[in-house]
C-alpha positions as CSV (number, residue, x, y, z in Angstrom):
1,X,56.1,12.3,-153.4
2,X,59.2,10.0,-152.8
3,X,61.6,11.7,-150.3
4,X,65.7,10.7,-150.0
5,X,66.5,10.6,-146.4
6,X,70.6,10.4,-145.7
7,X,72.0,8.0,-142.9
8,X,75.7,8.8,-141.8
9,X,77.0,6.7,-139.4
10,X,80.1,4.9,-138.9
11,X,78.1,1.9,-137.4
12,X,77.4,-0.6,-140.4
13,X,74.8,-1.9,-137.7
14,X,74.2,1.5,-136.8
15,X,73.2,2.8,-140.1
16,X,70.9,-0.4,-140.5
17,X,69.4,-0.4,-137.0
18,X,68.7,3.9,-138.4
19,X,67.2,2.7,-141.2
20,X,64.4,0.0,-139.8
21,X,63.4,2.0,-137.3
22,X,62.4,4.7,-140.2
23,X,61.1,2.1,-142.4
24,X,58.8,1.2,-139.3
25,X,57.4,4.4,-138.5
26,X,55.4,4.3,-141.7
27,X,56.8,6.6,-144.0
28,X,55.9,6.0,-148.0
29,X,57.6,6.5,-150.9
30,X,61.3,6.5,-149.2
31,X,64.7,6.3,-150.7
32,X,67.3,5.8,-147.5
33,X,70.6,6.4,-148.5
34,X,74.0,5.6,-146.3
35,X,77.5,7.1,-145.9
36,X,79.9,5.7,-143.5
37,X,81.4,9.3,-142.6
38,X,81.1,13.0,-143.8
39,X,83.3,12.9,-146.3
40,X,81.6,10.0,-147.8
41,X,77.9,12.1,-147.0
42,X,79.2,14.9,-149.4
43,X,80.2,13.1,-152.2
44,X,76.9,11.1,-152.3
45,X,75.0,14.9,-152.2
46,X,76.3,16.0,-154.9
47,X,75.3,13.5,-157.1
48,X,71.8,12.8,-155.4
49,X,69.3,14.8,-153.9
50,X,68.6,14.9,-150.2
51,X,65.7,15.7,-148.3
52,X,67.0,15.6,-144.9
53,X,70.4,13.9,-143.3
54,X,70.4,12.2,-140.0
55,X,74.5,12.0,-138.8
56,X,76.4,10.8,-135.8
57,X,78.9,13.4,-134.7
58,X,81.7,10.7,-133.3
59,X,83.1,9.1,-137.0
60,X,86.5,8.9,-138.5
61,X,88.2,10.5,-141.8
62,X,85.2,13.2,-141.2
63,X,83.4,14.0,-138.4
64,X,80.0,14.7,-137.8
65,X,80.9,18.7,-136.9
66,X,83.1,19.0,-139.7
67,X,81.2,17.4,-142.2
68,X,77.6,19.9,-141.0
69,X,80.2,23.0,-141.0
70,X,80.6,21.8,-144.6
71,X,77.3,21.0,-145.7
72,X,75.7,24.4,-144.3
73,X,78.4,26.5,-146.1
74,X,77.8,25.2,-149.4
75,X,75.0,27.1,-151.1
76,X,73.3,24.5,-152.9
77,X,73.1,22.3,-149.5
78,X,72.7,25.0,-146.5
79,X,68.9,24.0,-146.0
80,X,69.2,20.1,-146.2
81,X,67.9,19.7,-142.4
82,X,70.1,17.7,-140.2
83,X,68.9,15.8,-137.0
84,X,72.2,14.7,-134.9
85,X,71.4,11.4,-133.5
86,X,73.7,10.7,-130.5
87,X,74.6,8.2,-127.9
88,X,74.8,11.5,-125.3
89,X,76.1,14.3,-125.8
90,X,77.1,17.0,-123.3
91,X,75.3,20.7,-123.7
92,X,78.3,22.5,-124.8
93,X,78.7,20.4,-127.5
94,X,74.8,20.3,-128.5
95,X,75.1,24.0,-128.1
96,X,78.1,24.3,-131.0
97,X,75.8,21.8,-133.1
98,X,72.8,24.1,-133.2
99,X,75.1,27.0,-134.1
100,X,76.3,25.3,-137.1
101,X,72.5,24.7,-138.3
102,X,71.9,21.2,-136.6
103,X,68.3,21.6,-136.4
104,X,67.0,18.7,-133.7
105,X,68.7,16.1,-131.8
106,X,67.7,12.9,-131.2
107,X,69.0,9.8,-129.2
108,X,70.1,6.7,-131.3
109,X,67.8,4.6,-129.4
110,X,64.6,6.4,-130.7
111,X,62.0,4.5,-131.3
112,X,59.7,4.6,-134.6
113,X,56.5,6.0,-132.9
114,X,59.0,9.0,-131.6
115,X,60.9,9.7,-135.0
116,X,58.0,9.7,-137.1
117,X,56.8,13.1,-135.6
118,X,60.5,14.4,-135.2
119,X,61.3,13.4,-139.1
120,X,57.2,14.5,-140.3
121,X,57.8,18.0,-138.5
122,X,61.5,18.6,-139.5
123,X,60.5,18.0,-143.1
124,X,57.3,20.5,-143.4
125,X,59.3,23.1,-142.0
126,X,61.9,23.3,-144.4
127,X,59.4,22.2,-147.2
């Protein structure tokens, strides 16, 4: 079963740096898409269909927070699961992220033995 995984970074590097350390945990039959913010993340939903969405919280034009408080409200979208993946981030803010339906954090420099069992996990959940 081919899954669509959604990357949403400001980072051009970021995004790619995301991306190969996925590819390198192992996972088959993978589509990675990328958005540069979260107004750019919702546009590409709506015309393709998302498995899960890993986003940064610090972006311009639309914020990580802003663009999850979106995303969960929408119907259609609500149980897309969403990892945050942060440089550090303080409690209180982690704490307003779960409340919006962030479902784990992770740090951006993960490496692919850790995410594998983060992303295989998050998926069969929501599956």
């Amino acid at each position: 079963m081919c899954r669509s995984f959604l990357v949403v970074d400001d980072s051009k590097s970021m995004r790619s740096a995301i991306k190969r350390t996925i590819l390198r945990a192992g996972f088959d039959d993978l589509k990675i898409f990328e958005a540069k913010d979260g107004k750019e993340a919702l546009c590409l939903i709506e015309s393709t269909p998302i498995d899960l969405i890993i986003t940064d919280y610090n972006m311009p034009e639309m914020d990580g927070f802003e663009f999850i408080t979106i995303l969960k409200g929408k119907r259609d979208y609500k149980d897309i699961p969403v990892l945050l993946m942060t440089g550090e981030i303080n409690e209180d803010k982690l704490e307003k992220f779960k409340n919006i339906g962030v479902n784990v954090h992770i740090k951006k420099d993960i490496k692919p033995e850790e995410i594998k069992p983060i992303l295989s996990f998050t998926l069969n959940k929501f599956e």
